[in-house]
C-alpha positions in Angstrom: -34.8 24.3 -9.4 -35.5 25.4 -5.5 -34.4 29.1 -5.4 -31.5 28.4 -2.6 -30.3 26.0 -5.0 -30.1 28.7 -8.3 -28.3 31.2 -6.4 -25.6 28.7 -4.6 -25.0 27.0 -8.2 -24.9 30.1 -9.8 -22.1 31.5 -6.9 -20.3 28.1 -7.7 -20.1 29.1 -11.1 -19.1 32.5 -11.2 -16.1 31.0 -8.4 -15.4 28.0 -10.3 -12.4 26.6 -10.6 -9.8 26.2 -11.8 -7.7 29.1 -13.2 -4.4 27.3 -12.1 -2.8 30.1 -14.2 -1.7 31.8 -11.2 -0.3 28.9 -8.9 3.3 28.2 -9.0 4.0 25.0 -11.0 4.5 23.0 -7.7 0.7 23.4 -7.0 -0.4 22.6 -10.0 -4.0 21.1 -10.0 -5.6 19.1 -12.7 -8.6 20.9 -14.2 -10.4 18.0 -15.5 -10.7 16.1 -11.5 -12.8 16.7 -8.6 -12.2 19.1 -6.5 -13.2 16.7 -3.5 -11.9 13.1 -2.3 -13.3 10.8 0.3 -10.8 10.2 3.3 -10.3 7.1 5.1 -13.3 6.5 7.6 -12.7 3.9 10.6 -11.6 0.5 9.1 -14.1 -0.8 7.0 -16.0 1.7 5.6 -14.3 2.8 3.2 -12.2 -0.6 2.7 -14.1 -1.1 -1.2 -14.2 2.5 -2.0 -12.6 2.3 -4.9 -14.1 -0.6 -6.0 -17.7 1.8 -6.2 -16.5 5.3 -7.0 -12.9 5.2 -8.9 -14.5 4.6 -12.3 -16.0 7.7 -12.0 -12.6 9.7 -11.1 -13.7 9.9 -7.2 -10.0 9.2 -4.8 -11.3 7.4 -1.7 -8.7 5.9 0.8 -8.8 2.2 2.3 -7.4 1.8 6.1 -4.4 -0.3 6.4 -4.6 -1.4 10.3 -5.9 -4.3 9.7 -4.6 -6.7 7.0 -6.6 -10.1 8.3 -9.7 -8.2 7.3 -8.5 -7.2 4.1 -7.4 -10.6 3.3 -10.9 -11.4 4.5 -12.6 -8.9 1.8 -10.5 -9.6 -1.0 -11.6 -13.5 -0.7 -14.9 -12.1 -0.6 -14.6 -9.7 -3.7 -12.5 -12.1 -5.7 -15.4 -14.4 -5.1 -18.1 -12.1 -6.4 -16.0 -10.9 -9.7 -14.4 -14.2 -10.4 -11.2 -12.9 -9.8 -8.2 -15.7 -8.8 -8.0 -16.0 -5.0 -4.4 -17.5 -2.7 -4.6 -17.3 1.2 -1.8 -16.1 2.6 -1.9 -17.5 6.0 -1.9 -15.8 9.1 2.0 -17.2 10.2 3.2 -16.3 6.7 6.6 -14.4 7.0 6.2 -11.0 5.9 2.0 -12.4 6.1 1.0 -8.4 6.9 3.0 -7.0 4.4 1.8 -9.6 1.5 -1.4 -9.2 2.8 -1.8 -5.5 2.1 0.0 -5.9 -1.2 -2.3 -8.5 -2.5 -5.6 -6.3 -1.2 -4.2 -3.3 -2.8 -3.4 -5.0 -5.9 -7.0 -6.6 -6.5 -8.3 -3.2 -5.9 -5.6 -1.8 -8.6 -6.6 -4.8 -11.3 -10.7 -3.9 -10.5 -10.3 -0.4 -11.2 -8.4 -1.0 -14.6 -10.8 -3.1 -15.7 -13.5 -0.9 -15.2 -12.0 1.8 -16.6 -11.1 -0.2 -20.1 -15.3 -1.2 -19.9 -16.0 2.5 -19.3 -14.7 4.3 -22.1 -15.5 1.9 -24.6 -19.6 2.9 -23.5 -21.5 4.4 -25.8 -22.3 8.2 -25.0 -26.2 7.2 -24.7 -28.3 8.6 -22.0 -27.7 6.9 -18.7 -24.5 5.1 -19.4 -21.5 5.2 -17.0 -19.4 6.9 -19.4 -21.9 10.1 -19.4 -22.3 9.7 -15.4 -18.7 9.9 -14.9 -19.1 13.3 -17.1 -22.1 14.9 -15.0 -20.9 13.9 -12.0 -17.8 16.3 -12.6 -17.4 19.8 -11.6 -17.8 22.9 -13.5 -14.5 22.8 -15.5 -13.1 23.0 -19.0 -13.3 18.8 -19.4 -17.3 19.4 -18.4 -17.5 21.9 -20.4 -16.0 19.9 -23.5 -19.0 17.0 -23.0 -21.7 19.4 -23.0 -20.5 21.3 -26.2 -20.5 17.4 -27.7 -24.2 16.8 -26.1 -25.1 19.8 -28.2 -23.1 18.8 -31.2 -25.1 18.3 -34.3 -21.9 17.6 -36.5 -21.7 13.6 -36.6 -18.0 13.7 -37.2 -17.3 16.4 -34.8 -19.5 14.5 -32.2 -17.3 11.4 -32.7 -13.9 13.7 -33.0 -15.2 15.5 -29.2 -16.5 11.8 -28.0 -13.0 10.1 -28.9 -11.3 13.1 -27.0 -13.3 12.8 -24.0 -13.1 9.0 -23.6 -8.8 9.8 -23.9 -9.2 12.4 -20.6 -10.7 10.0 -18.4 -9.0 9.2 -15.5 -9.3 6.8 -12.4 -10.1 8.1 -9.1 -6.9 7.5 -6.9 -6.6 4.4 -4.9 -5.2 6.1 -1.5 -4.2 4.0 2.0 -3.7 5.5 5.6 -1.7 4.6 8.3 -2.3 5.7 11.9 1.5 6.6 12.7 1.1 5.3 16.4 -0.1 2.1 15.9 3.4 0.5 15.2 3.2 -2.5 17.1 7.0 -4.1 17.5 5.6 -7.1 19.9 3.2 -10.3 18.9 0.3 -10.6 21.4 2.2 -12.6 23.5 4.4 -9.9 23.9 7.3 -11.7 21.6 9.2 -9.1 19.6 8.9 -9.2 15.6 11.2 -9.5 12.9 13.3 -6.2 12.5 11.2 -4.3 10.2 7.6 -5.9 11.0 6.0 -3.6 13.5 2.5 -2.6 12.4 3.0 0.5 10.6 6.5 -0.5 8.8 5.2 -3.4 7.6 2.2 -1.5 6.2 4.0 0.9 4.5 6.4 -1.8 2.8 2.6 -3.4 1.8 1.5 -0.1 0.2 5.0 0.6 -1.5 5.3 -3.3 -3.3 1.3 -2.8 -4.5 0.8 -1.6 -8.2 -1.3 1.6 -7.3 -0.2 4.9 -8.5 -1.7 6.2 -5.3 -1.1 8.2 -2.1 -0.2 7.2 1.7 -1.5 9.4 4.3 0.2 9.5 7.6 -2.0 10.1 10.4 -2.2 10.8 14.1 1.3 12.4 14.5 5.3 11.5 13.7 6.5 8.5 14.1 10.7 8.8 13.7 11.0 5.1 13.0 8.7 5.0 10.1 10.0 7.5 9.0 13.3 6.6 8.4 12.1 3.1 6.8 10.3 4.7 4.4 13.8 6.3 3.3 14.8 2.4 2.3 11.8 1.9 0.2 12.5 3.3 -3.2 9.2 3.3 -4.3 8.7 6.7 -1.8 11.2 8.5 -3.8 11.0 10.7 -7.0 12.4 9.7 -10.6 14.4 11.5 -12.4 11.6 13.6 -13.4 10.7 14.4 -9.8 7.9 12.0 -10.3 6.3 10.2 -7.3 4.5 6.8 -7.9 3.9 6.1 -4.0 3.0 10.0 -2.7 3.0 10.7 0.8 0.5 13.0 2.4 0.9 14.3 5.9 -2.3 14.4 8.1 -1.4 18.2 10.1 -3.5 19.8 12.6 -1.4 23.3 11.8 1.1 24.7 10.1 3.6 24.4 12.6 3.1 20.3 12.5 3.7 20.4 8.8 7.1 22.6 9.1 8.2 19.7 11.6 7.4 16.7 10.2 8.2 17.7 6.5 11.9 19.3 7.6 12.2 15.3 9.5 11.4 13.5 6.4 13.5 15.9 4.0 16.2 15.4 5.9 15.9 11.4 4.7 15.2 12.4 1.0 11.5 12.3 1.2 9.2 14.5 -0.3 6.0 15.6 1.2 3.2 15.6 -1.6 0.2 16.7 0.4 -0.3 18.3 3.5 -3.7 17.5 4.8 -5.5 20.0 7.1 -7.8 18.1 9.5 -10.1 20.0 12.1 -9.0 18.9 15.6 -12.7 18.5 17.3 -14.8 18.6 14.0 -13.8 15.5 11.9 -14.9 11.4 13.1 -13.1 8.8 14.7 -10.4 10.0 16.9 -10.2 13.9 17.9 -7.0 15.9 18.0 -7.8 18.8 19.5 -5.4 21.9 18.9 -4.8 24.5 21.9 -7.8 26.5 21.1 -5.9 27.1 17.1 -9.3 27.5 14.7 -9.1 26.5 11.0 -9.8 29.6 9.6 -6.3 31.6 11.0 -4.2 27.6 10.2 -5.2 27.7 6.8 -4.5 31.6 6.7 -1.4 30.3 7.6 -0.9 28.3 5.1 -2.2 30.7 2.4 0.9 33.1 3.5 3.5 30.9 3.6 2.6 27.4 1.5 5.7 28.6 -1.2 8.0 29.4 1.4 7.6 26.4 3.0 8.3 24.9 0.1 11.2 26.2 -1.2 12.8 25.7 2.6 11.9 22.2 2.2 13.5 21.4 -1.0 17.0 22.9 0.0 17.0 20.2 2.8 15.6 17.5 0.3 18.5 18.1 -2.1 21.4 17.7 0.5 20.0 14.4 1.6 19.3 13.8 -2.4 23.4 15.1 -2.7 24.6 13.1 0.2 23.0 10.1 -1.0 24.5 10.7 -5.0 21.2 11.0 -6.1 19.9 14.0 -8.4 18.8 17.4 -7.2 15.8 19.3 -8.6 15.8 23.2 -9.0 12.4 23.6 -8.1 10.5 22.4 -5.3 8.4 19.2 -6.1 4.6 19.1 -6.0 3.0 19.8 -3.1 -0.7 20.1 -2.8 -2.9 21.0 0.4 -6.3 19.5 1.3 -8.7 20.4 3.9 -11.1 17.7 5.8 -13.3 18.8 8.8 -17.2 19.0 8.9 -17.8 21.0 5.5 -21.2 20.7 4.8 -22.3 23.1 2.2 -21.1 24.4 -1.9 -20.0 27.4 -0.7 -17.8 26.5 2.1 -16.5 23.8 -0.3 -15.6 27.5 -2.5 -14.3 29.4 0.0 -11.7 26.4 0.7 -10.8 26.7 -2.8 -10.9 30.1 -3.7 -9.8 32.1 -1.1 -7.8 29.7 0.7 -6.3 28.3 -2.2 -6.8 24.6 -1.1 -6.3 22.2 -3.7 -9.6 20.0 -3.1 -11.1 19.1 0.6 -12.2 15.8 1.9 -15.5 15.0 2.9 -16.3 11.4 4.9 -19.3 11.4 6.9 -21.9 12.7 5.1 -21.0 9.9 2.5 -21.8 7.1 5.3 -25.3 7.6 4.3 -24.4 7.5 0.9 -24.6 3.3 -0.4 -22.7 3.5 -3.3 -19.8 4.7 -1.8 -19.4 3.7 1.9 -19.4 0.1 3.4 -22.2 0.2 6.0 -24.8 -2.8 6.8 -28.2 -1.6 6.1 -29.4 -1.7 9.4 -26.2 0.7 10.9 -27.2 3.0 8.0 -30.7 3.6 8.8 -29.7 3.9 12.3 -27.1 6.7 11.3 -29.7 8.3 9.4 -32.0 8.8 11.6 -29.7 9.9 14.8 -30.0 13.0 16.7 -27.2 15.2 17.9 -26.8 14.0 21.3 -26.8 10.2 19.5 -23.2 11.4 18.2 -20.7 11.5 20.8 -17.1 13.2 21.7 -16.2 10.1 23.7 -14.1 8.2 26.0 -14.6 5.1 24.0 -11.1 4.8 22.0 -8.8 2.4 24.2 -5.9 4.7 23.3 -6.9 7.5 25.4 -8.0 9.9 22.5 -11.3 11.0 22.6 -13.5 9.9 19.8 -16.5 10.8 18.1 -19.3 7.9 18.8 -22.4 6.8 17.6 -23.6 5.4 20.6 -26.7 3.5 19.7 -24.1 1.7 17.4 -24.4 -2.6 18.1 -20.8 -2.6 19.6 -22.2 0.4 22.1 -25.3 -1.8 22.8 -22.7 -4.6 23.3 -21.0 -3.0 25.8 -23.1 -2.7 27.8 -24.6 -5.8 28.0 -21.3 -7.3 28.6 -21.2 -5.0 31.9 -24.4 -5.4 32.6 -24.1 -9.2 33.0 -20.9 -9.1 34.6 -18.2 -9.6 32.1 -16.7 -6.2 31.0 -14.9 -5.8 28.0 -14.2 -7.2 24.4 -13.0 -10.5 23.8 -10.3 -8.9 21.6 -9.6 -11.3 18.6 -7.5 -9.1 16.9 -5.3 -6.6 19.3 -4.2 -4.0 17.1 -4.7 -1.7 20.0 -2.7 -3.9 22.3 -0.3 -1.5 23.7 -0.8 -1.5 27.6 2.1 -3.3 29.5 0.7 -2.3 32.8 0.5 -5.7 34.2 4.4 -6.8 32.4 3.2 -10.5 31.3 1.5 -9.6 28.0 0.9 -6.1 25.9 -3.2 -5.6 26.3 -5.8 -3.6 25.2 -7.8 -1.2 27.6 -11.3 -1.9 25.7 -10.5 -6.2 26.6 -11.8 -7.9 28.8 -8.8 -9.6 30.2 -7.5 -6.0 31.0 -10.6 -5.2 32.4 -11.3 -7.2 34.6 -7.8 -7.0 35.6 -8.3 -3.4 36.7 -11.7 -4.0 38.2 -9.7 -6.6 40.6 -7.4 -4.0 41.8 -10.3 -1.2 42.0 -12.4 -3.8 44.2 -9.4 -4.5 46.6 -8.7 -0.9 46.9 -9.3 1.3 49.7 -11.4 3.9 47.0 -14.6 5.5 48.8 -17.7 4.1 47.2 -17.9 7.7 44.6 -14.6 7.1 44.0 -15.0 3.0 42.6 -18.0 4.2 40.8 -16.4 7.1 38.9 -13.1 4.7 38.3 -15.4 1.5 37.1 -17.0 4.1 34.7 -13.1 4.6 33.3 -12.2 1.4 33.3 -15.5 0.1 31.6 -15.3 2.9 29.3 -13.4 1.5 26.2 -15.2 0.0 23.3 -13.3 -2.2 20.8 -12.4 -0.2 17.3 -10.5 -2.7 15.8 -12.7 -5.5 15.7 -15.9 -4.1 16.0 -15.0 -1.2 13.5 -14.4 -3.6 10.3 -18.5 -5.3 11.6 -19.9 -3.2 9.2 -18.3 -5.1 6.1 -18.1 -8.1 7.7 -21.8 -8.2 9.0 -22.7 -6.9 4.9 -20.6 -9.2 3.1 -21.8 -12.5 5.2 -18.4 -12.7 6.4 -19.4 -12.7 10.4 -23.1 -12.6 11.1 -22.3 -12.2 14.7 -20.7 -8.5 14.4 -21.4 -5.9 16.4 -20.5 -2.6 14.0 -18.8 0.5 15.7 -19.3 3.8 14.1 -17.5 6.9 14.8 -18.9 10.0 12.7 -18.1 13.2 13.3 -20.7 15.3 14.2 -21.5 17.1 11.4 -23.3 13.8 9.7 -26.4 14.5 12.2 -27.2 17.4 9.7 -28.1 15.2 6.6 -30.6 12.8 8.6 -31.4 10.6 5.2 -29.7 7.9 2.7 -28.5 9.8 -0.1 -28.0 8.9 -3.6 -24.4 9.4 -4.8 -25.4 11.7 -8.0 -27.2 13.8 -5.3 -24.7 13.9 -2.9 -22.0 15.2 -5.5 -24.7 17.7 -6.8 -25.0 18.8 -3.3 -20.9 19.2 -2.6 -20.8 21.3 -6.1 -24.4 23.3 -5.0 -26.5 21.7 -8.0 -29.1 20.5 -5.4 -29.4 20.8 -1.2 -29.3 17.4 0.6 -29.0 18.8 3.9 -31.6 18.4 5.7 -30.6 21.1 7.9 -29.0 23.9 5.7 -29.6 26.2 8.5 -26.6 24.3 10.5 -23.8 26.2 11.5 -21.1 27.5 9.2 -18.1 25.1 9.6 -16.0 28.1 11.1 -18.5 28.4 14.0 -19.0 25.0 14.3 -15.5 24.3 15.2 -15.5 27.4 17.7 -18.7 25.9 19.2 -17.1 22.8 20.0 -13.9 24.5 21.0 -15.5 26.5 23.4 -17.5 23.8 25.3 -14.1 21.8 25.0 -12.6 24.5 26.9 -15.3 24.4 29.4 -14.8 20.7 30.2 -10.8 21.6 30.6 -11.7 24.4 33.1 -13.8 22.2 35.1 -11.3 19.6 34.9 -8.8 22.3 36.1 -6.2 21.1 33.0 -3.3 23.5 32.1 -2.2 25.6 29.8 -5.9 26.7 29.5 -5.0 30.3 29.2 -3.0 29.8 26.3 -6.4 27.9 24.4 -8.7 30.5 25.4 -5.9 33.6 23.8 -6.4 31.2 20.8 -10.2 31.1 20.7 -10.3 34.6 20.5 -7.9 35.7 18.3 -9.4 33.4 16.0 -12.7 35.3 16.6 -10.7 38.4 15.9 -10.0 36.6 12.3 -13.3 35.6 11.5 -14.8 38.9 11.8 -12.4 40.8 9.6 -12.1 37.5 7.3 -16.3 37.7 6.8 -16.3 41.4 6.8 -14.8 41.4 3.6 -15.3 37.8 1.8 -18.8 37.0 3.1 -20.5 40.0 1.4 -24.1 39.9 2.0 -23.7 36.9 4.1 -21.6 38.9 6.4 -24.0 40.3 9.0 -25.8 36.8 9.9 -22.0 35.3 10.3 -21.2 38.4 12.7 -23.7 38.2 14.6 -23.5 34.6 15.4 -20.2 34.8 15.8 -20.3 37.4 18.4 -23.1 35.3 19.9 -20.6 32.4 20.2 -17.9 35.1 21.7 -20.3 35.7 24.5 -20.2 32.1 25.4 -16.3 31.7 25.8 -15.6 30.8 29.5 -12.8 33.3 31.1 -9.9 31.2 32.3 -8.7 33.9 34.7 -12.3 34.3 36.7 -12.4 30.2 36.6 -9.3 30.3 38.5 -10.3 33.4 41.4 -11.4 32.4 44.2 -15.3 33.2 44.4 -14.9 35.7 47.2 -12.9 37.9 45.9 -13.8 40.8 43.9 -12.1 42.7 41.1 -10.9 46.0 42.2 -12.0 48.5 39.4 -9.0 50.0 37.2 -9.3 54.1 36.5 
């Protein structure tokens, strides 16, 4: 074994979790899981997740924006397993709901299946029942198959083997909702049933399905699915306190959390999760705090996780009074996760250990890895071979977020072909991202080509100087489609439209990998049994996020946005933080972390001498 890889195992081990001893019962963890799960990534490519990796107790999570693509991939898995297959047409009443239920139900009857084939394996060398075993973290439950490995006891060996085949569990089948897309209006701009916009219908689809599973809210609060989710029972704890349908909230700090939790306590429902995501240094769309680094938000959250808790529950049980139902003396479980560009063993240990996170969530290094992300082979090789200026902090989402980019992606190349031949914009076939009433008639989205060209007519009858029409066409022209062209990659795979044109949107810590990975090594490499980074000399996730903060704050200064002053006080009392946080965690490691840090300090643009006026001179002070 390489010598980087000894010492980073060994430091796993002597951290390893869990000793759950000292948690509070509400954070209880189990000791026999992973300590990572793999988040939702775009539409598609993680939409049969848990068809590859739940047998071996891994929790991915499937998109729910669109449900005619998942009706189009469970025909095409119910054709490849045999399994019964019904359309539900595209008019049905209630068709997104059922739609989502049906998908989420295959996925359920898969999984159980393949667990009832997996533990009755033999334990012979090879065999899925041993992978699921090796695949696990150090932990008592790995510990247990190794002491039967080394059994030489026959009847002990069969006593340990029938005791292990009794612990294993099923890797969570999770869905995700983005919160704002909630459309209330057909594409003709017709108003739904009561209770069918986008994201209430998808929760009612996720709630009716037979997974024991989680739904993560993303992208912010959205007070009218909120308040549905109140109806559906399946949302609210038995007796017991226990939770069949979780709910996780996606938070960018701790303040979000406090908000949104208090909002949905005050409706009697619980919050099971709250997910820390990076704001700049996670894929698809970027939420970008005021200048607030990850290492002083989950600080945060370190210092006050049980308060917030115990707040929270004294709201939950009025509504759970109000409402006649019963009360619980203790808060519920709540768990905390962390996703954002972790790339190494022992930032994966530092989240657990001295931040107390429950497990993280890693998604795009696992675009690279076959057996467990959706990605046509060409798109894959592509992504594996990309460089850092190939991944992009965009203007590419038609919902005016910024979004991370692969821009040598086939819906990029599309793009602009379609601009260079004159016709601008996506035919849109689906319109989730139909939101735009700017011209009344119908709701459009800005990556269309009907809106496009709509705007382009206006620009060219305009009275814009010619640098002015240029930088506006490049606006207008902007948008790329990422409903459609995001599911391309599954569709283009399974046969299903050999005509796609796959999106991608990886954050940019994927560039660091730069090969297709195995899964077995890219689960040794999250747990430091082997390196497949190709670049383990990248930046530590910490000062990766400040990097990208800092040249975020540059573009806002040159843009002349406001409240800049505010993000840069942030940037550098999160510096502040780091240092004293490394000086006495990173022991050995401290130094190099310093020192870059203090490199990246150097590099923080001054709001104040942005905004003086070049001829004037600060008069000295003493």
């Amino acid at each position: 074994m390489h010598p980087i890889v000894t010492e980073t195992w060994s430091i796993f081990l002597a951290r390893a979790r869990p000793d759950v001893s000292k948690l509070p019962a509400m954070f209880a963890v189990d000791a026999g899981k992973h300590s990572f799960t793999i988040p939702v990534m775009g539409i598609a490519f993680t939409v049969d997740s848990p068809l590859k990796l739940a047998r071996y107790g891994i929790s991915s999570t499937v998109s729910l924006v669109d449900d005619l693509f998942l009706e189009q991939m469970r025909k095409h898995h119910c054709a490849e397993c045999g399994d019964d297959y019904v359309a539900i047409k595209k008019n049905a009443p209630n068709g997104r709901a059922l739609r989502i239920t049906a998908y989420l139900d295959f996925l359920d009857r898969q999984v159980a299946k393949q667990m009832r084939l997996i533990r009755a394996l033999p334990f012979d060398e090879g065999s899925d029942i041993c992978r699921y075993f090796e695949l696990l973290p150090p932990s008592p439950l790995r510990s247990e198959y190794e002491s039967m490995l080394a059994c030489d006891d026959a009847s002990e060996k069969k006593r340990v083997q029938e005791s292990l085949r009794s612990q294993i569990k099923a890797g969570a089948i999770n869905a995700n909702i983005m919160t704002k897309l909630d459309r209330d209006r057909d594409r003709k701009g017709v108003p739904l049933p009561l209770g069918d916009s986008d994201a209430l219908a998808a929760a009612r689809g996720f709630a009716k399905s037979t997974v024991d599973g989680s739904l993560i809210l993303s992208a912010g609060m959205n007070p009218r699915l909120f308040a549905y989710m109140a109806s559906l029972e399946e949302f609210l704890p038995s007796e017991t306190g226990y939770i069949k349908k979780r709910l996780v909230l996606k938070v960018s700090d701790f303040r979000s959390a406090d908000v949104q939790s208090k909002v949905l306590a005050k409706k009697g429902v619980w919050v099971s999760e709250y997910r820390i995501e990076s704001g700049l240094n996670c894929g698809g769309h970027a939420f970008a705090t005021a200048g607030l680094l990850m290492g002083p938000i989950l600080q945060e959250f370190k210092d006050n996780r049980a308060a917030l808790a115990e707040k929270i529950i004294v709201i939950f049980n009025k509504a759970r009074a109000k409402a006649e139902l019963p009360t619980f003396e203790t808060p519920l479980t709540t768990h905390l996760t962390f996703q954002g560009g972790l790339g190494t063993a022992s930032e994966q240990s530092l989240l657990l250990d001295y931040y107390n996170v429950d497990s993280t969530a890693w998604g795009s290094p696992f675009l690279l890895v076959p057996e467990a992300s959706n990605l046509d082979e060409k798109t894959r090789s592509d992504l594996a071979g990309c460089r850092d200026e190939d991944i992009q902090l965009s203007p590419s989402s038609p919902l005016g977020v910024p979004f991370w980019n692969f821009m040598n992606s086939g819906s990029e190349n599309a793009r602009r072909k379609r601009i260079a031949s004159g016709k601008p914009g996506s035919p849109c076939p689906k319109g989730h991202v139909a939101l735009k009433w700017d011209f009344q008639d119908i709701p459009l989205c800005r990556a269309s080509r009907t809106y496009q060209s709509r705007e382009l007519k206006i620009l060219d009858e305009s009275e814009a100087t010619t640098e002015e029409r240029a930088s506006k066409r490049l606006s207008i022209t902007n948008p790329s489609c990422i409903c459609h062209d995001l599911s391309g990659c599954a569709t283009l795979g399974a046969g299903i439209d050999t005509k796609a044109t796959p999106a991608i949107c990886p954050g940019p810590n994927v560039v660091n990998f730069k090969k297709v990975i195995s899964l077995d090594e890219m689960i040794g490499h999250i747990y430091g049994r082997c390196i497949a980074m190709h670049r383990p000399e990248r930046s530590h996730v910490f000062l990766r996020e400040l990097e990208l903060y800092i040249e975020e704050l540059g573009k806002q200064i040159a843009a002349e946005a406001p409240r800049l002053l505010k993000y840069e006080t942030n940037l550098r009392a999160g510096i502040t933080y780091y240092r004293e946080m490394a000086a006495a965690e990173f022991a050995g490691e401290a130094a190099d972390f310093i020192a870059k840090l203090d490199a990246l300090e150097a590099t923080v643009p001054s709001v104040e001498a942005a905004a003086r006026p070049a001829d004037v001179v600060p008069v000295p002070v003493g």
